[in-house]
C-alpha positions in Angstrom: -6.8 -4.3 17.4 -3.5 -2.9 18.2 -1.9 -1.0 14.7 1.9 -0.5 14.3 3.6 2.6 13.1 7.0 3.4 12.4 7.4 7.1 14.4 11.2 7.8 12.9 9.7 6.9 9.4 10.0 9.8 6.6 10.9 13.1 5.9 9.0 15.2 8.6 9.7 12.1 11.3 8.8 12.0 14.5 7.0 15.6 14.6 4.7 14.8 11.9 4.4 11.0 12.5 3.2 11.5 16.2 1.0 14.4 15.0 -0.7 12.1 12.9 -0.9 8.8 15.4 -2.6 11.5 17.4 -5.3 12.5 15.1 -5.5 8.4 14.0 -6.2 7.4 17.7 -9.4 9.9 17.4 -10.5 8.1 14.3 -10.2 5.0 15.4 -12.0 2.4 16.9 -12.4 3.1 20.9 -11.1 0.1 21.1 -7.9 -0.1 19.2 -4.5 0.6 20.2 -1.5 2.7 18.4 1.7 0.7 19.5 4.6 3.3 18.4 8.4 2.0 17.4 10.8 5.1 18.3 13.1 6.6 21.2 10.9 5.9 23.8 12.1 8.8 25.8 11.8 11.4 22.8 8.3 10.2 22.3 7.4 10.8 26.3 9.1 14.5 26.1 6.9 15.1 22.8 3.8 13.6 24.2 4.2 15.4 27.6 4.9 18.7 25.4 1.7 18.2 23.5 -0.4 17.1 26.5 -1.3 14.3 24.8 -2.2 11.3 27.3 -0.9 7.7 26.9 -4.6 6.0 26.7 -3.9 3.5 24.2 -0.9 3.8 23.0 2.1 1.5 24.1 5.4 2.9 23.5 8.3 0.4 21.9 11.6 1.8 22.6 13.5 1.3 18.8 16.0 4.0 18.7 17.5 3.1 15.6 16.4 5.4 11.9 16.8 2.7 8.7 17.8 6.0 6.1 16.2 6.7 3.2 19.5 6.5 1.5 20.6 3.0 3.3 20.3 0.0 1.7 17.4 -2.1 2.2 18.3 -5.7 3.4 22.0 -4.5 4.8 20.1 -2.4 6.8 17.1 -4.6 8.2 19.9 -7.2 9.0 22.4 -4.6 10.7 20.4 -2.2 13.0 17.9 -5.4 14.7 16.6 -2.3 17.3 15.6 0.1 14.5 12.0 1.2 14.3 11.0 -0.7 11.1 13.1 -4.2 12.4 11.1 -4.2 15.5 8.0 -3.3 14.0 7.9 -6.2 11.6 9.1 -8.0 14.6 6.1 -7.1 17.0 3.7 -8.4 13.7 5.6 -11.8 12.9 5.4 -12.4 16.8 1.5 -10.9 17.3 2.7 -8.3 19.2 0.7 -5.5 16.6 -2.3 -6.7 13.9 -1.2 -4.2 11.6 2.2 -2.2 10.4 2.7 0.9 8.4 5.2 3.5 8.2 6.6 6.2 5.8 10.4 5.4 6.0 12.7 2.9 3.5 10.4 1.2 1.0 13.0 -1.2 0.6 13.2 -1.9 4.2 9.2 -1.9 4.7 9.7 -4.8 1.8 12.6 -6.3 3.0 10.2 -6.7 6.0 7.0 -7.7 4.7 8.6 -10.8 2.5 11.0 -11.7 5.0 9.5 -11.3 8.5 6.1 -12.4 7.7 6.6 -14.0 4.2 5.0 -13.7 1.1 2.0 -15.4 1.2 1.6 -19.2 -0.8 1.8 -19.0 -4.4 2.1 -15.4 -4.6 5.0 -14.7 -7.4 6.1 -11.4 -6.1 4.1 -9.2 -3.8 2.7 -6.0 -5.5 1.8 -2.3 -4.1 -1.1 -0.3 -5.1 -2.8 3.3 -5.1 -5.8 4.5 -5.5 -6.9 7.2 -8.6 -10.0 9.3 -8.4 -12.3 8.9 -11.1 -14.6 11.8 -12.2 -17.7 10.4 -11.4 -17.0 10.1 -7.5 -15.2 6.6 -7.5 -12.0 5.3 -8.0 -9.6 3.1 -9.6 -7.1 0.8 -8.3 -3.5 0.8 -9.7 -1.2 -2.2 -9.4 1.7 -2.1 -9.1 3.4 1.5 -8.7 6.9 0.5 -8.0 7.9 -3.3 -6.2 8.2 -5.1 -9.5 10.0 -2.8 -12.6 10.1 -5.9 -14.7 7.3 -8.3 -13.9 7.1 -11.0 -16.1 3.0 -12.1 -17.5 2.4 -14.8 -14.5 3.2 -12.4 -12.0 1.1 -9.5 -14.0 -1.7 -11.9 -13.7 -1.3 -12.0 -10.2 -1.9 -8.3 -10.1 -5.0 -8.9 -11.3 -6.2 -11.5 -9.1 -4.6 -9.3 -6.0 -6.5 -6.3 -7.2 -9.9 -7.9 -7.6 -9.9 -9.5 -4.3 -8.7 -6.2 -2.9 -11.7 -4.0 -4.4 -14.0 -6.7 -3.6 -13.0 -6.7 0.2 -12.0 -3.0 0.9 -13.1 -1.4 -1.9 -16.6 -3.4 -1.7 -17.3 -4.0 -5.7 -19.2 -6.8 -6.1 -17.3 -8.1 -9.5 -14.4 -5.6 -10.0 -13.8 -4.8 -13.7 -9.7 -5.7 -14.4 -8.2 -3.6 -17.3 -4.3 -3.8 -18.7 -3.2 -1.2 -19.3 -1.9 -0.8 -23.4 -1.0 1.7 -25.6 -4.7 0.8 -27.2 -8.0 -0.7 -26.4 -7.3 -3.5 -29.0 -6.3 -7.1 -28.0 -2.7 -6.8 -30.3 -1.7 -3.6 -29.1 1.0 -3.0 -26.9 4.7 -4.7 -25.9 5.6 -8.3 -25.7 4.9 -8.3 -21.7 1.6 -6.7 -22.1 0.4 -9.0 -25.2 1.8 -11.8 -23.5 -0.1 -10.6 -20.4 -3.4 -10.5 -22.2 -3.0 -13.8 -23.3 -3.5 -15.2 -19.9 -5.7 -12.7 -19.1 -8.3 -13.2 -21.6 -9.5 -16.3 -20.1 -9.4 -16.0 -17.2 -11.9 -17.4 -14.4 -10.9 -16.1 -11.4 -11.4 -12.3 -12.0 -13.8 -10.1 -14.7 -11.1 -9.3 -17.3 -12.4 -6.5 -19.7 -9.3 -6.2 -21.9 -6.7 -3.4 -22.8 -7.0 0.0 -21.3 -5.5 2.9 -22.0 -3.9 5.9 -19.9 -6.7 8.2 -20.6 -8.8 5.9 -19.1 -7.2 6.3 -15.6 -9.9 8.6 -14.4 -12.6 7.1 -16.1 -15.7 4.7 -14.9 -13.9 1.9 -17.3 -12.7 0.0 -15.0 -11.7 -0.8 -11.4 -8.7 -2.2 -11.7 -5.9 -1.2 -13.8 -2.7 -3.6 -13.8 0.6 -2.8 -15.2 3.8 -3.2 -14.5 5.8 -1.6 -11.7 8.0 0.6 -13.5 5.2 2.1 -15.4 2.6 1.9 -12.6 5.8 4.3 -10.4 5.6 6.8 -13.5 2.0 7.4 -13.4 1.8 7.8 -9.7 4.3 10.4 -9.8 3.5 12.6 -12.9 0.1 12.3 -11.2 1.3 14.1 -8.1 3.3 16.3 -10.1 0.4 17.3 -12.1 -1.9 17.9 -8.9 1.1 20.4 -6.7 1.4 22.3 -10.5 -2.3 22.7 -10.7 -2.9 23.7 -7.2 0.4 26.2 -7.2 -1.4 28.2 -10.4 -4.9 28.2 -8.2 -6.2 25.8 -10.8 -7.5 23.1 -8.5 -11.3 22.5 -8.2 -12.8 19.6 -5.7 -11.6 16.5 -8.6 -8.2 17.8 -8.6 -8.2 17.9 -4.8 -8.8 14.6 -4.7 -5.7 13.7 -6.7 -3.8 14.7 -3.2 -2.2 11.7 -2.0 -2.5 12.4 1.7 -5.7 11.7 1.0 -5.4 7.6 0.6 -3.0 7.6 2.9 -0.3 4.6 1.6 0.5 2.0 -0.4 -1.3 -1.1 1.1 1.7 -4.4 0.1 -0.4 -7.1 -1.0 0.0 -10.7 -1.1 2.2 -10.8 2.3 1.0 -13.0 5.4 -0.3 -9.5 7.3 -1.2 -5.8 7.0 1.3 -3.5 6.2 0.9 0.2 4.1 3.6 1.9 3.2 3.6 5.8 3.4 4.8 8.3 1.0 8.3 9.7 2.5 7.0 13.2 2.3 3.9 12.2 4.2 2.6 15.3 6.5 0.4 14.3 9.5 -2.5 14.4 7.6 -1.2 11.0 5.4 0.2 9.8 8.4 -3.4 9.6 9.7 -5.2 8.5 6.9 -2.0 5.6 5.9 -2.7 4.5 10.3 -6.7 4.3 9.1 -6.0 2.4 5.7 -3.9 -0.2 7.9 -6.9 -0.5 10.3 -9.3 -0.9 7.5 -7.4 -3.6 6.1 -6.8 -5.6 8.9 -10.5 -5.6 9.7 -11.6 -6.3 6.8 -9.5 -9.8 6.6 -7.7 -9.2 3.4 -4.2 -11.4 3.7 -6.6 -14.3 4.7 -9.0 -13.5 1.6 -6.1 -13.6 -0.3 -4.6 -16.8 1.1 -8.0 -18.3 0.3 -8.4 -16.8 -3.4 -4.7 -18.4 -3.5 -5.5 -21.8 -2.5 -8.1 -22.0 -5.0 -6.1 -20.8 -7.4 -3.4 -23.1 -7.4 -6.1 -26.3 -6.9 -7.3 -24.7 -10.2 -4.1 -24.8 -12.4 -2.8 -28.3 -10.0 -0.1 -26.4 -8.5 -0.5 -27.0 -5.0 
């Protein structure tokens, strides 16, 4: 398998991102290759510098940065030798299995739908992060941020996207799939969530167990939680918040730890034609690694085809295809 990353991606880019390919390459299989999009040169000097040797990793000279600050499809369609532009190129051509990279989340987007396209009958591709719960597991959250104002059909596509994710990486057997409400009951809640529910409720192609609410995020309750992805953004990002208070007042204990995003790594884009994870833009090497790993994972464990094939019976179901 040959994995993508983006070197000049995020805020600690290249130091940190080569850091990290460098601890992913010992983590990986002996088999798979780390093919790295940056100045070519620059990442020689740093490898030389580091001794590091150049036993399977291929170098792909993209000297241009896509900004933080830039804006997302102006960019991808203005700088064609930037690091993200030739990474998605490399996947839509086969050149890489996988992609992942801490830089523009616009961009990494712009890329995933554009380069190798959202995958048939998918609404609106979603991201998603993992939560601790306390009794050792973990809940998946979808979506923390691509779709502010999803509509109910595209909600219900979270749902089938998260159960086919925790059945095939996560390895659940029959994934419980909560919404998440301001109450457990099946009224509660705004228009997009009742409306929501009303789909859900019926559903046969995932185990829908109704309403949730935010105090069950670290609970055994479920396994999926859906929402949308302006709410979904919030609680990723109090939840950080709250873990780097905790652990600046010595308050952490092993639970807390695990709230630590470098942890998982990414956000894994699902319902696109390939793998791609995007990374957090303060990502240190240790995410790096771990969002390199999650890529890996993904890719062997077949997901976009999964999820092609959920999709096809899907749409035989409700005579859409």
């Amino acid at each position: 398998m040959k994995v993508g990353l983006d070197l000049l991606g995020g805020d600690f880019a290249p130091e940190a991102t080569l850091n990290g390919a460098l601890m992913a390459l010992e983590a990986l299989h002996p088999e798979d290759t780390l093919v790295l999009f940056g100045d070519e040169q620059d990442m020689i000097s740093r490898l030389r510098r580091k001794d590091a040797g150049f036993s399977r990793l291929e170098l792909v000279h993209a000297p241009e940065q896509i900004g933080m600050s830039e804006h997302p499809t102006r960019a991808f369609t203005q700088k064609p030798n930037s690091s993200i532009v030739t990474g998605f190129r490399y996947l839509s051509e086969g050149g890489i299995d996988a992609f992942s990279g801490a830089g523009n989340t616009g961009a990494m987007l712009v890329g995933s739908i554009y380069s190798v396209n959202t995958i048939q009958g998918i609404i609106r591709p979603a991201t998603s992060a993992l939560v601790p719960k306390e009794d050792g597991g973990v809940n998946l959250l979808i979506d923390v941020g691509t779709n502010p104002d999803a509509k109910p059909d595209v909600m219900y596509q979270f749902g089938l996207l998260g159960h086919i994710y925790a059945r095939t990486v996560m390895n659940i057997k029959n994934p419980r799939v909560g919404l998440l409400s301001i109450g457990h009951e099946e009224g509660k809640g705004n228009l997009l969530v009742q409306s929501t529910h009303g789909m859900m409720k019926d559903s046969r192609d995932f185990n829908f167990i109704g309403n949730v609410e935010s105090r069950d995020l670290f609970k055994d309750v479920a396994d999926v939680i859906v929402t949308d992805g302006f709410t979904g953004n919030i609680i990723l990002k109090q939840t950080e918040a709250i873990y780097r208070l905790l652990v600046k007042r010595n308050l952490a204990d092993d639970f807390i730890h695990r709230l630590n995003y470098e942890k998982y790594g990414g956000s894994p884009i699902l319902g696109v034609n390939a793998s791609v994870v995007i990374g957090h833009g303060i990502s240190n090497a240790t995410a790096i690694k771990n969002m390199i790993l999650l890529s890996a994972e993904i890719q062997k464990s077949e997901l976009p085809e999964k999820i092609r094939k959920a999709m096809r019976c899907y749409l035989g179901r409700n005579g859409k295809e």
